[in-house]
Structures are given as structure tokens and as C-alpha cells.
LUMVEXZA-924101 format. One line per field, with one value per atom (N, C-alpha, C): residue in three letters; atom name; y, x, z. Coordinates in pm, 1 decimal. Atoms other than C-alpha are relative to their C-alpha. Layout:
% LUMVEXZA-924101
rest <- ala  ...
atom <- CA  ...
north <- Y  ...
east <- X  ...
up <- Z  ...
***
This chain:
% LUMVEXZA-924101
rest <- unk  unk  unk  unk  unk  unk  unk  unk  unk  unk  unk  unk  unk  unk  unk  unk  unk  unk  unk  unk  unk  unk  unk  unk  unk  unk  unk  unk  unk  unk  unk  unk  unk  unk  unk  unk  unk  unk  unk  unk  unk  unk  unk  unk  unk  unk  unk  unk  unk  unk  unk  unk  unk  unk  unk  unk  unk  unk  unk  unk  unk  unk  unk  unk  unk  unk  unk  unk  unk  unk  unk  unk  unk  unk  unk  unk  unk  unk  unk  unk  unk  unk  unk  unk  unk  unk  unk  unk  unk  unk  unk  unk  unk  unk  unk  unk  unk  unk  unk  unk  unk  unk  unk  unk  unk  unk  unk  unk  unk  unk  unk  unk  unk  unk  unk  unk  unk  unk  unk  unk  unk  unk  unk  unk  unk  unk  unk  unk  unk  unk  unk  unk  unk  unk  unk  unk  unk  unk  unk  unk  unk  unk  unk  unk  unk  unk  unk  unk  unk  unk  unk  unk  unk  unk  unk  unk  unk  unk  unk  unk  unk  unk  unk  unk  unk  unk  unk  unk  unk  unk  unk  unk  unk  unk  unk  unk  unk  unk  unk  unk  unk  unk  unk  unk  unk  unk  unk  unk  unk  unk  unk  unk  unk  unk  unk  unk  unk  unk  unk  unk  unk  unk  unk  unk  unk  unk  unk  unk  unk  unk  unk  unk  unk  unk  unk  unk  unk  unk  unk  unk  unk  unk  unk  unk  unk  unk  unk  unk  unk  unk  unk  unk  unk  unk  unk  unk  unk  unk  unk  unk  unk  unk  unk  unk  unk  unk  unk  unk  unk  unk  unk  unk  unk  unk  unk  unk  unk  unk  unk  unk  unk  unk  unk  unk  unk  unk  unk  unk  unk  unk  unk  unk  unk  unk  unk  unk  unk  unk  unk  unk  unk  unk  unk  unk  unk  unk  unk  unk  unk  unk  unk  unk  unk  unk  unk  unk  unk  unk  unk  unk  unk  unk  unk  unk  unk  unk  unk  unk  unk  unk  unk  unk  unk  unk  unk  unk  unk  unk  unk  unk  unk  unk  unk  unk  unk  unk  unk  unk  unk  unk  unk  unk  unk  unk  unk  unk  unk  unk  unk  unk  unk  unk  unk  unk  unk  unk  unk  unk  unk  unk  unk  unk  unk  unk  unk  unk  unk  unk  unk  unk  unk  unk  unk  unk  unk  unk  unk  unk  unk  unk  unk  unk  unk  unk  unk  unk  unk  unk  unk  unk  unk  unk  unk  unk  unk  unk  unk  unk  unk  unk  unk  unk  unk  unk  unk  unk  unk  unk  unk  unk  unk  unk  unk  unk  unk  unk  unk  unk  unk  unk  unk  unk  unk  unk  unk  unk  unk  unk  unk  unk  unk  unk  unk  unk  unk  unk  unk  unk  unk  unk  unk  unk  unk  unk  unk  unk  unk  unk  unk  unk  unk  unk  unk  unk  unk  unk  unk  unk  unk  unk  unk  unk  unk  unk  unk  unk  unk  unk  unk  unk  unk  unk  unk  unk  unk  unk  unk  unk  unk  unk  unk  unk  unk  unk  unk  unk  unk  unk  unk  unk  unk  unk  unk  unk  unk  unk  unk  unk  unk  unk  unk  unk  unk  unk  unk  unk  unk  unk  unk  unk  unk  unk  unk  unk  unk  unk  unk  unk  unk  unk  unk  unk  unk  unk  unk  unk  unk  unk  unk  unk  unk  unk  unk  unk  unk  unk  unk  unk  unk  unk  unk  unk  unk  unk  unk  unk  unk  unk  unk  unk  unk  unk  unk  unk  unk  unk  unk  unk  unk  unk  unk  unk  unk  unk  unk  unk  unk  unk  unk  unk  unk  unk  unk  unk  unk  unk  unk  unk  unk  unk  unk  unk  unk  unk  unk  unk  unk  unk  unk  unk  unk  unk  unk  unk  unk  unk  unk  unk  unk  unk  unk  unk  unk  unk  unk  unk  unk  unk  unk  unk  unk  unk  unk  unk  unk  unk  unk  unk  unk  unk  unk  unk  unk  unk  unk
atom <- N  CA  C  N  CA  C  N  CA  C  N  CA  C  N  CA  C  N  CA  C  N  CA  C  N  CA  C  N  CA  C  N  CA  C  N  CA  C  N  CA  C  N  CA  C  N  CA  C  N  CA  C  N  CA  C  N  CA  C  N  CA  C  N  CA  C  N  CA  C  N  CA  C  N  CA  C  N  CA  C  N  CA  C  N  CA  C  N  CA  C  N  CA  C  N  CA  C  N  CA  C  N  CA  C  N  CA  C  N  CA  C  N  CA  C  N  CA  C  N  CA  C  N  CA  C  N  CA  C  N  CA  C  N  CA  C  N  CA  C  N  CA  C  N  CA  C  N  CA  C  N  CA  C  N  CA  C  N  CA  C  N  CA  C  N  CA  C  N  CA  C  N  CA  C  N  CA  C  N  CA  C  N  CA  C  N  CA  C  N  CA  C  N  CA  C  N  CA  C  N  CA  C  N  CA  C  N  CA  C  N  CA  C  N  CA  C  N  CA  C  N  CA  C  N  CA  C  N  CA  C  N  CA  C  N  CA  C  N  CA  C  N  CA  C  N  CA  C  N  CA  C  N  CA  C  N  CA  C  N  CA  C  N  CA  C  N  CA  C  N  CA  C  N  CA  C  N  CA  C  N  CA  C  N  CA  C  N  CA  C  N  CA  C  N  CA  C  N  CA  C  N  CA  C  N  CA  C  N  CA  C  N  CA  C  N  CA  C  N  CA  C  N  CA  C  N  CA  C  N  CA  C  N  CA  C  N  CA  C  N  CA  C  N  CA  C  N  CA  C  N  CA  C  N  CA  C  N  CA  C  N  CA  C  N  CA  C  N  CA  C  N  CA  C  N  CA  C  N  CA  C  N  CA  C  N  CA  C  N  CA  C  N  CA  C  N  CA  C  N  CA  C  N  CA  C  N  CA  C  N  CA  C  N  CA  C  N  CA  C  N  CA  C  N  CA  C  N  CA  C  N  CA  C  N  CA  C  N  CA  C  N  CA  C  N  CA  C  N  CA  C  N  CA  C  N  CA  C  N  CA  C  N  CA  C  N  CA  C  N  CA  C  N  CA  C  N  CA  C  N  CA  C  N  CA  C  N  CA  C  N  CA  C  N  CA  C  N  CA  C  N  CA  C  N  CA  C  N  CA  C  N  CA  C  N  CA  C  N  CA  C  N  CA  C  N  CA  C  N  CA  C  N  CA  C  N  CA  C  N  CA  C  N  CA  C  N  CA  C  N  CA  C  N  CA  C  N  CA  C  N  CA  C  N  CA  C  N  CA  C  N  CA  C  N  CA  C  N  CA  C  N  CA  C  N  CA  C  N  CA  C  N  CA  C  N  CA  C  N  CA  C  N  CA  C  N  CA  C  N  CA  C  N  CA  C  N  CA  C  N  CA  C  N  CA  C  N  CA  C  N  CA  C  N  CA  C  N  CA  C  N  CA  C  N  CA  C  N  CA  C  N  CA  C  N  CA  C  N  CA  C  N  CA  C  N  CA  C  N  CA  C  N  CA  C  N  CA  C  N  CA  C  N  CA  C  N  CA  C  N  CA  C  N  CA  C  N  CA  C  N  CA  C  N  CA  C  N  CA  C  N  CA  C  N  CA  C
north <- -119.7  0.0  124.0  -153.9  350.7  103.0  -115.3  567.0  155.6  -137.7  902.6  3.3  -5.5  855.8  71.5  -76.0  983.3  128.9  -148.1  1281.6  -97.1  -166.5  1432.2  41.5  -56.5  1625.2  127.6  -168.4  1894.9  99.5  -159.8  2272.4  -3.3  22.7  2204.6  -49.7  123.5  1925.4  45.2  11.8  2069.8  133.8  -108.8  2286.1  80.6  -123.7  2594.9  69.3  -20.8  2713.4  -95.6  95.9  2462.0  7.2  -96.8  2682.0  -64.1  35.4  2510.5  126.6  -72.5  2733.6  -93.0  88.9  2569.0  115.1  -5.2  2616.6  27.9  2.6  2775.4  7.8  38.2  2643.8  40.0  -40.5  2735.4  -120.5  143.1  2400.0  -51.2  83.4  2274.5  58.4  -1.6  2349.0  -90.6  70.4  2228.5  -16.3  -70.6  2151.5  -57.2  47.7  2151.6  -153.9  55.8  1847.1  -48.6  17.1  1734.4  -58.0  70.5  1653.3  0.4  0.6  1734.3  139.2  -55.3  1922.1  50.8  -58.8  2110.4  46.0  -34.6  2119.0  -7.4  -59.9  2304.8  65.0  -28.1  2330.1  84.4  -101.5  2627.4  -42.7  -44.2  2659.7  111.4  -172.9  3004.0  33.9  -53.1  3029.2  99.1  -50.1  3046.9  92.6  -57.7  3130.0  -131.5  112.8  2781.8  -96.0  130.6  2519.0  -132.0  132.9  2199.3  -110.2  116.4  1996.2  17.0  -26.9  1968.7  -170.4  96.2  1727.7  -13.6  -5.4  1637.9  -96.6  67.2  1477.1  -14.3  45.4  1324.2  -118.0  92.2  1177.6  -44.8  72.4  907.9  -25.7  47.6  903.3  127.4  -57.6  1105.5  16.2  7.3  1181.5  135.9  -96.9  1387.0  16.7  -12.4  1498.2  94.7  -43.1  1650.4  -26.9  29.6  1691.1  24.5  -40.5  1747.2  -32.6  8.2  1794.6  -133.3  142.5  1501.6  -4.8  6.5  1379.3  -23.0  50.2  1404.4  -138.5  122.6  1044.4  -90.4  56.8  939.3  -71.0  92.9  635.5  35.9  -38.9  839.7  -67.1  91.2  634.8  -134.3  148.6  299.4  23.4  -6.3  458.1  77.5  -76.4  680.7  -127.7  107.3  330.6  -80.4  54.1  160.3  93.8  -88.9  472.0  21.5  4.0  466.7  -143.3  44.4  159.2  -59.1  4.5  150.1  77.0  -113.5  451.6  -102.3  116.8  220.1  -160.6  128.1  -75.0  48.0  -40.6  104.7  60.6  -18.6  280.1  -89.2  117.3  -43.3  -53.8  23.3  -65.0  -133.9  96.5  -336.6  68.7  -62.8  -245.5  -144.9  69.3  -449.9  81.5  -49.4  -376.4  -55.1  61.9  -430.5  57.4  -118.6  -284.5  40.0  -113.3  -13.3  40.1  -113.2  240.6  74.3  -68.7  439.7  -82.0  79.1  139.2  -44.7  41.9  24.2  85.4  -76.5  118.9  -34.2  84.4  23.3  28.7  -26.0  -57.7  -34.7  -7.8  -16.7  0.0  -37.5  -41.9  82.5  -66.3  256.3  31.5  -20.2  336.6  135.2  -109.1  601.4  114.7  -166.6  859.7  55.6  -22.5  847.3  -9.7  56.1  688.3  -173.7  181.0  358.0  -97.3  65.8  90.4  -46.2  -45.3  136.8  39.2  -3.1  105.9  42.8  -36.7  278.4  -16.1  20.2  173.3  147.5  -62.3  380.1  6.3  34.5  369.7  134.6  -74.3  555.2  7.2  10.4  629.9  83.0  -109.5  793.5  30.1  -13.5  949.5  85.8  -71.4  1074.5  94.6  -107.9  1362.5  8.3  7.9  1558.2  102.1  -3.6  1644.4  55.9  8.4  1631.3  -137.5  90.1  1362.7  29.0  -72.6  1372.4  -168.1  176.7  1119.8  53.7  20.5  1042.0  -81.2  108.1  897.3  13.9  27.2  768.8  -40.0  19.7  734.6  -27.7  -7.3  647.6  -114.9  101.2  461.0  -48.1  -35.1  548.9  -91.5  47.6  325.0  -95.8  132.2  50.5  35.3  -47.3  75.8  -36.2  26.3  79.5  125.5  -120.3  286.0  137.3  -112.4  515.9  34.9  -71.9  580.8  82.7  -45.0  627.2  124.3  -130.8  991.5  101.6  -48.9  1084.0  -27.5  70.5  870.0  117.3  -43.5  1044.9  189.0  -181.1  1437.0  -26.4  3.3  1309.0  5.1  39.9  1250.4  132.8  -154.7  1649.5  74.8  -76.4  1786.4  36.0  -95.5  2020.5  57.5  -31.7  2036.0  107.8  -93.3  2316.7  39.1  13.2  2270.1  126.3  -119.7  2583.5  -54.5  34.5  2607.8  44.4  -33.7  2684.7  -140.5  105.7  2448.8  -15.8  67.6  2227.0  -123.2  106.1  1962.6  -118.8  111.1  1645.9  -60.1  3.6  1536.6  118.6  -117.8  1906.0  13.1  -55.0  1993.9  97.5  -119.4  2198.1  76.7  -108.5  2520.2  -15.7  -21.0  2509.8  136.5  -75.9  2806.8  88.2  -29.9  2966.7  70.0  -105.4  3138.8  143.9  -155.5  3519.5  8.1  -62.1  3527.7  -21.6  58.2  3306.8  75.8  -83.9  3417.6  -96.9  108.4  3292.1  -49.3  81.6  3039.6  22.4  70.8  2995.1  -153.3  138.2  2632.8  -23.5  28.3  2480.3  -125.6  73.1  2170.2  15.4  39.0  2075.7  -157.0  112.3  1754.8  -5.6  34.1  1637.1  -168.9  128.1  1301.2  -68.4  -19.5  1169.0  -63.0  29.4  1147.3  -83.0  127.1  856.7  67.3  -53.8  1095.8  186.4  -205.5  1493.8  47.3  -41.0  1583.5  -109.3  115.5  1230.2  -34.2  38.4  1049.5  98.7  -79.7  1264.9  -56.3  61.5  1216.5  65.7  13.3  1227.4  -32.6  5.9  1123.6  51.6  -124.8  1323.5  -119.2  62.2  1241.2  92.4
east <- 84.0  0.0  87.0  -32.7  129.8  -43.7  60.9  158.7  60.7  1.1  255.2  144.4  -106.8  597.9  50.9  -71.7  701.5  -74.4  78.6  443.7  -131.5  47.1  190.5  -4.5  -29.3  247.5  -72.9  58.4  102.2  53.5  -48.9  147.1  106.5  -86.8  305.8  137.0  -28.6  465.8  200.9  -71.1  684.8  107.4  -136.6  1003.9  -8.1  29.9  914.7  114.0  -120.9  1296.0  109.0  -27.7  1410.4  57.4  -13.6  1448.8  -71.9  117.7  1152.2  -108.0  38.4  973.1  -145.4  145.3  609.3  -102.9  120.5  305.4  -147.1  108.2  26.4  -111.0  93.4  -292.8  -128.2  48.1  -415.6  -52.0  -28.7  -516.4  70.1  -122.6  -215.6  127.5  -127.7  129.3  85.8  -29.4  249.4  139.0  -142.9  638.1  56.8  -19.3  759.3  83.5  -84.7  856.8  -6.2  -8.2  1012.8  -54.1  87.7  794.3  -159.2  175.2  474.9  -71.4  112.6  160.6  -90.7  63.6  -70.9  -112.3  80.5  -409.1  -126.4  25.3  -654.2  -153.6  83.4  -1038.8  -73.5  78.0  -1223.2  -165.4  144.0  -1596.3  -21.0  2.3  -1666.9  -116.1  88.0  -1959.2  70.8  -21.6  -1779.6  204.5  -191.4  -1379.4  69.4  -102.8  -1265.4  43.0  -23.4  -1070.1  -71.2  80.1  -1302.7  82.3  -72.5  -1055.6  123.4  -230.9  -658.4  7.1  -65.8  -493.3  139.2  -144.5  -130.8  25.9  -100.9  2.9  134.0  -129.5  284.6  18.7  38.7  296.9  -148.1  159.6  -18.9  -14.4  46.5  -46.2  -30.0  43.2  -243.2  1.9  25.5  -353.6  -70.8  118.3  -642.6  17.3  24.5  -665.5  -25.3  81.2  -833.8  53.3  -11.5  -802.4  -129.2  214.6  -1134.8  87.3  32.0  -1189.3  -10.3  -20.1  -1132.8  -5.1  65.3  -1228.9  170.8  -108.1  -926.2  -1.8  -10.8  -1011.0  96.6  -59.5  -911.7  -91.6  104.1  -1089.6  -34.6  100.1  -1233.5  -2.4  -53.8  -1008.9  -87.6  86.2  -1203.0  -153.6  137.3  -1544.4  -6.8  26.5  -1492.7  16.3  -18.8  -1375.0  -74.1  155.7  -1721.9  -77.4  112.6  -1894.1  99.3  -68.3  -1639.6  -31.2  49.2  -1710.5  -120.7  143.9  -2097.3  -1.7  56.3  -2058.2  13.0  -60.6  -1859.4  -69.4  94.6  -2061.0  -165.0  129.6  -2408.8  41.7  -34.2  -2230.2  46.1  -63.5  -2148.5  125.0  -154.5  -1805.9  67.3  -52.7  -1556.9  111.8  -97.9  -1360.3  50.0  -61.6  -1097.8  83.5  -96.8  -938.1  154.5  -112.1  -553.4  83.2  -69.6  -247.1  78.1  -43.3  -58.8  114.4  -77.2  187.6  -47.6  69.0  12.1  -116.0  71.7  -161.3  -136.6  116.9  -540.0  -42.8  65.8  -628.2  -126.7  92.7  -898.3  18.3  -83.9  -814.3  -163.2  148.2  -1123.3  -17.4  42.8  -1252.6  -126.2  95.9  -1493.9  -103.8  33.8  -1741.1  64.7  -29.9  -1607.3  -90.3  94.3  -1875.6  -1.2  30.5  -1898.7  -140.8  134.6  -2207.3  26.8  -90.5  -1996.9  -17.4  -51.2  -1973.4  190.6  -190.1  -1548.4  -49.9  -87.3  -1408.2  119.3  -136.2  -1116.7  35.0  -76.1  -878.8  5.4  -1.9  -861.4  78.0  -11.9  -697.8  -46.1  70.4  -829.7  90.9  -135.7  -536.2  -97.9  10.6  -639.1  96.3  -152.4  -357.8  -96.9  142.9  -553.7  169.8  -87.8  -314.5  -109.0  110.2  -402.1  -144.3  120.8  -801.9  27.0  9.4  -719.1  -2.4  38.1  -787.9  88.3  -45.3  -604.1  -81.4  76.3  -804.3  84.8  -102.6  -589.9  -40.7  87.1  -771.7  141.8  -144.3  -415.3  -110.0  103.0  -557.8  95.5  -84.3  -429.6  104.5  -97.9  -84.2  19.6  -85.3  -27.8  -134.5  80.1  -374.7  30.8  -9.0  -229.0  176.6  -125.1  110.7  158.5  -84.9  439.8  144.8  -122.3  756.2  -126.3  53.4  472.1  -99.2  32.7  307.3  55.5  -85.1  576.3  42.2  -59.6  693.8  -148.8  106.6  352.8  -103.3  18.3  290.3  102.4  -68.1  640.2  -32.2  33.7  467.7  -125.3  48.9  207.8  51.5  -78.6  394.6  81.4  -28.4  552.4  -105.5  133.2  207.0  -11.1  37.2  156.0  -121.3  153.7  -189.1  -16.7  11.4  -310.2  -167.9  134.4  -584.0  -73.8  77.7  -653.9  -64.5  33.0  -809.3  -128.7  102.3  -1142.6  -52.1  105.5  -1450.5  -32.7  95.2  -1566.0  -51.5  66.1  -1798.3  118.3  -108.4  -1609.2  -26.9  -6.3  -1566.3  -47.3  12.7  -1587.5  118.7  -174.9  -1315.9  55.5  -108.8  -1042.0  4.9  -16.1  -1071.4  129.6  -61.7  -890.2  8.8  31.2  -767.7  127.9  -105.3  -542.6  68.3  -85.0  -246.6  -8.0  10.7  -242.6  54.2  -82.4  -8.2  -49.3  31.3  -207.7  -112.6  71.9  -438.2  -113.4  124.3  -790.0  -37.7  3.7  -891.5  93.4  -101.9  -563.7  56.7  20.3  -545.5  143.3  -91.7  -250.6  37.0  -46.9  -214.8  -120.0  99.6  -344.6  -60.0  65.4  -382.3  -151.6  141.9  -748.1  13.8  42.7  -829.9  -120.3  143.9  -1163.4  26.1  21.3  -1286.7  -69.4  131.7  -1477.2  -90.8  131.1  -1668.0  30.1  16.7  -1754.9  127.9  -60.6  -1609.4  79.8  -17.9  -1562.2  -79.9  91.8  -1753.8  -52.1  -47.1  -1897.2  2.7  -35.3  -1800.7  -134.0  82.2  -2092.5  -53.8  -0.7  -1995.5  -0.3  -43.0  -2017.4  29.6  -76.4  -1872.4  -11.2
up <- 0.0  0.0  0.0  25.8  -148.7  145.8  -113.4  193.9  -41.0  72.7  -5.0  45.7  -85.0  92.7  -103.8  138.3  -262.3  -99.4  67.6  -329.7  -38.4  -10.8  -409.3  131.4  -107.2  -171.7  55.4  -60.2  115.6  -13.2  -25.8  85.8  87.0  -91.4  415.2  22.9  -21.2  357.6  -135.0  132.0  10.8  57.7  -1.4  -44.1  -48.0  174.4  -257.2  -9.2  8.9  -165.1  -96.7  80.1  -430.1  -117.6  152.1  -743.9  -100.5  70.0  -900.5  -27.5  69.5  -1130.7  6.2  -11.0  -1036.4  -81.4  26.6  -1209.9  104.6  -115.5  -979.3  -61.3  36.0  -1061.7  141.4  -124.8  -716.0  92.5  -75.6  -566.8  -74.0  43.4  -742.6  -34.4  84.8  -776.3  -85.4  103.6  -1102.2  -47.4  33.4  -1146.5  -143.0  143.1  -1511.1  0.1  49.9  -1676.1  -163.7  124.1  -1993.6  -69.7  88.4  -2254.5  -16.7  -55.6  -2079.9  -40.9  44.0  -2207.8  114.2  -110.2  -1989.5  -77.4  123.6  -2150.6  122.1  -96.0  -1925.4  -41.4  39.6  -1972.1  70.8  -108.5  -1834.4  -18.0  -23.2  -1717.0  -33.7  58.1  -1882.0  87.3  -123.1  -1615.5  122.9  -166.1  -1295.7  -62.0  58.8  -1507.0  83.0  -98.7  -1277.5  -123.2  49.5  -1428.6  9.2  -20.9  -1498.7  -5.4  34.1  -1626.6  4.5  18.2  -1620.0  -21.7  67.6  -1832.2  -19.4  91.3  -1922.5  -51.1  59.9  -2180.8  -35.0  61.1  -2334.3  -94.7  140.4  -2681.2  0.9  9.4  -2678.6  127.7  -140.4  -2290.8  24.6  -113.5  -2038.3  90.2  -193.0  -1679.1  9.4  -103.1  -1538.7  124.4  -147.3  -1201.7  14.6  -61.4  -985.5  152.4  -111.0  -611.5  67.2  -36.9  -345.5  128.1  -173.1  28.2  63.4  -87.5  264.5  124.9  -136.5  575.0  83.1  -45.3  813.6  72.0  10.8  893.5  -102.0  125.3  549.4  -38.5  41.9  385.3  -181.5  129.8  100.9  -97.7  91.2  -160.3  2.1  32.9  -82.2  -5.4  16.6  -76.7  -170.3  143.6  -417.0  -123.4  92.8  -582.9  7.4  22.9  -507.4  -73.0  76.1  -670.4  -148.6  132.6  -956.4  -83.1  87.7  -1039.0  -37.0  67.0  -1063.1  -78.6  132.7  -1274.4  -146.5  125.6  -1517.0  -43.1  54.0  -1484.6  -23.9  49.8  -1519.8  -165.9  167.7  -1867.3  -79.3  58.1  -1989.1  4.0  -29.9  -1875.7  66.5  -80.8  -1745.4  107.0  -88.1  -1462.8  116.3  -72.8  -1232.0  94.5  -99.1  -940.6  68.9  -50.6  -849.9  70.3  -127.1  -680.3  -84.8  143.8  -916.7  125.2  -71.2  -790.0  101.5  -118.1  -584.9  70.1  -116.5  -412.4  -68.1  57.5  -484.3  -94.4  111.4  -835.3  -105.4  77.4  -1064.5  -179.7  173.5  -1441.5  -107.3  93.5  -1668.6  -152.9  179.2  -2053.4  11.8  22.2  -2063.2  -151.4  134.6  -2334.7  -110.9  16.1  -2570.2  0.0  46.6  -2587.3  -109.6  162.4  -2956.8  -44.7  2.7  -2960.9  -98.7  78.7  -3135.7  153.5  -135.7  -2895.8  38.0  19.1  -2903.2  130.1  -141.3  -2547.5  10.7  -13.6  -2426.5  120.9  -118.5  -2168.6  106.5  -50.9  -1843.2  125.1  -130.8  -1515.3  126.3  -60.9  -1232.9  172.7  -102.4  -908.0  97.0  -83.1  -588.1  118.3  -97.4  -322.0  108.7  -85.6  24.0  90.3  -24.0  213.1  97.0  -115.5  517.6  -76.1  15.5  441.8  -114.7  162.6  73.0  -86.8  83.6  -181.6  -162.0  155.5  -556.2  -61.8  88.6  -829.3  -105.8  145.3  -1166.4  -28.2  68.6  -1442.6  -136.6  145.0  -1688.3  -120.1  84.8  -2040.3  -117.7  144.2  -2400.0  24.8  -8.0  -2354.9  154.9  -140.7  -1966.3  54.0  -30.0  -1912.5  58.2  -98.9  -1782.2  32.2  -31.0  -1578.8  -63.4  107.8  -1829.8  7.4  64.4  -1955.0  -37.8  70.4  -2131.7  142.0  -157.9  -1770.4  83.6  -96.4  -1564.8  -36.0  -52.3  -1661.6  9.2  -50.9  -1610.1  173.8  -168.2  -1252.3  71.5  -94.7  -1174.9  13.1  -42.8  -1242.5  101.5  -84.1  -1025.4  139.5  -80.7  -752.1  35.5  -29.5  -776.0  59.7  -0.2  -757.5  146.1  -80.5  -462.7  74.7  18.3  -345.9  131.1  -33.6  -224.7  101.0  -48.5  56.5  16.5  -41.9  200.1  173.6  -152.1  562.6  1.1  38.1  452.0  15.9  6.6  562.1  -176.3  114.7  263.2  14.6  -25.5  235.6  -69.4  86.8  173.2  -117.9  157.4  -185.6  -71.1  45.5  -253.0  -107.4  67.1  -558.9  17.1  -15.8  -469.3  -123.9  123.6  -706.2  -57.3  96.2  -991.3  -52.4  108.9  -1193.2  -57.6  108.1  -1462.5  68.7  -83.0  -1342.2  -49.5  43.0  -1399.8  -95.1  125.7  -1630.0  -149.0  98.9  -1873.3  -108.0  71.1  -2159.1  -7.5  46.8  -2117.6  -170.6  142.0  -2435.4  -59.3  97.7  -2573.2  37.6  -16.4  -2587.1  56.7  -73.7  -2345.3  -123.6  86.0  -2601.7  -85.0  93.0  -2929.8  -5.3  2.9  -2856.8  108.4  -80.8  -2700.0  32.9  -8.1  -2527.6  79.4  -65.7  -2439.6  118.7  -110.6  -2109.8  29.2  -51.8  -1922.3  10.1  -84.4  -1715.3  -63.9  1.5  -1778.6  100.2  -125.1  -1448.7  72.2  -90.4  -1337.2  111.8  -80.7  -1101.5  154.2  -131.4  -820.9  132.9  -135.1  -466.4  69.7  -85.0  -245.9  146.8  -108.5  71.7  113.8  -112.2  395.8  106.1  -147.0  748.2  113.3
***
């Protein structure tokens, strides 16, 4: 079992004296690496980041972080509601032990309206009363050479709780750094998603 011994890591917890040139995403500090894409979907409602993606070549990784119960747990209750989502959308999903500990490895439908399945994997890392979910996609779907330099930018990631009450499985705000220019696309590449948002968390405590 993955006890975070190697990141992602707390606000608290990280070095920002380092001479790392991070990426502030605001619940996330982002630290460059080689090869990687940063492809970054806004809500034009609220101006928040909905989505954050990175690639590299034909692999992915989504994430997302959310409010957590300083108990912990959340990880084994969000992976019973992850995978009814996947088995009510016609999906296959299995559960094994990955890098970061209990993961679940899935064939989702594509959302074409074809019946074409695409591989998925789905990671969660629990911190103090934070949560991070990573849905790997494309090559990085199942764990490999074409994963790993995307497992190892997970594993930099910086999360950024805040000390602000939130309901648990609340998502930690996302959003563009200042410097950036709203709608100019971060990559050109696109890769489809299982879920909109991804499954929501619903649990309180």
C-alpha cells in the first residue's frame, strides 16, 4: 500500500525554496517536466478550471483533487462509486495494486455513440483532508515505460488545501495562473474522457 511517501504532496509538507519554477494552478502546484503538455479546460460560467490534463505523446492523466475527511478512507469509498458509474455505462472495470496502491483498471465506453471502449486507469492518493483522483488514459492506461513519466509528475504535484470548511468530496478550485491568456489552448492535442467531471463524490462524514 502507497503511503505518499514519494508525493503528491502537502502545501506544508513541500520545499518551494528549491528553485523550481512551479506552475500555480491554485489547488495545485504544477512543477515543469520534460515533454509534458498542460491542456486546461475552463468553465466560462464560474472562469474555474473543470478539467486539467497532461500529456505526453499518446499518454495522459487527469486529475483533480477534493476535500477530505481528516479520517481518510475516502479512496475505498470513491472506488465503489467509480465503479458503478462504469458498470451502469457499460463498462468493465478491475481492481488491483498499481503504484500508488489500490487502483482500478477499466474499458470505458467512448462517448462516440460507437460501442469502441477505451482503456482507463483511475489512481487515488488521500493527504491531510485532501484527496487527488488520476484517471491515466491512451498509452499510460495501464502501468508501463509510457506511464511512468507521467505517474512520476504526479507525484511532484503540490496540493493546495486551504483552511477553509468544505464539504467532503468538494473539488479543490482550480484556476489559470495570472499570467495566462484565457482560451488559448494549453495543447493541441485532445483526449476523451470517461466521465464529464468524473464520477462525483458524495460522501459526507
Amino acid at each position: 500500500m502507497d503511503e505518499r511517501g514519494q508525493g503528491p504532496w502537502d502545501l506544508a509538507e513541500a520545499n518551494l525554496d528549491d528553485g523550481v519554477e512551479r506552475l500555480d494552478l491554485g489547488g495545485l502546484l504544477v512543477a515543469p517536466a520534460d515533454g509534458v503538455e498542460v491542456q486546461v479546460q475552463i468553465d466560462e460560467a464560474s472562469g474555474t478550471v473543470s478539467q486539467l490534463t497532461f500529456t505526453r505523446g499518446d499518454a495522459a492523466v487527469q486529475v483533480q483533487p477534493y476535500a477530505a475527511p481528516r479520517s481518510g478512507g475516502l479512496w475505498d469509498d470513491v472506488r465503489g462509486q467509480i465503479r458503478s458509474s462504469i458498470n451502469s455505462a457499460g463498462g468493465l472495470v478491475e481492481e488491483a495494486d498499481g503504484p500508488f496502491g489500490p487502483e482500478l483498471r477499466a474499458q470505458v465506453p467512448s462517448g462516440d455513440g460507437t460501442p469502441t471502449m477505451q482503456p482507463a486507469r483511475f489512481t487515488g492518493v488521500e493527504g491531510p483532508r485532501w484527496f487527488l483522483r488520476s484517471v491515466f488514459l491512451g498509452s499510460a492506461a495501464r502501468p508501463g515505460p509510457s506511464a511512468e513519466p507521467l505517474e512520476a509528475l504526479v507525484r511532484t504535484l503540490i496540493v493546495v488545501r486551504g483552511f477553509e470548511a468544505m464539504p467532503v468530496g468538494a473539488p479543490i478550485p482550480l484556476r489559470l495562473p495570472e499570467t495566462a491568456e484565457p482560451g488559448a489552448p494549453a495543447s493541441s492535442r485532445a483526449y476523451p474522457s470517461p466521465f464529464e467531471r468524473g464520477p462525483e463524490i458524495t460522501e459526507t462524514r
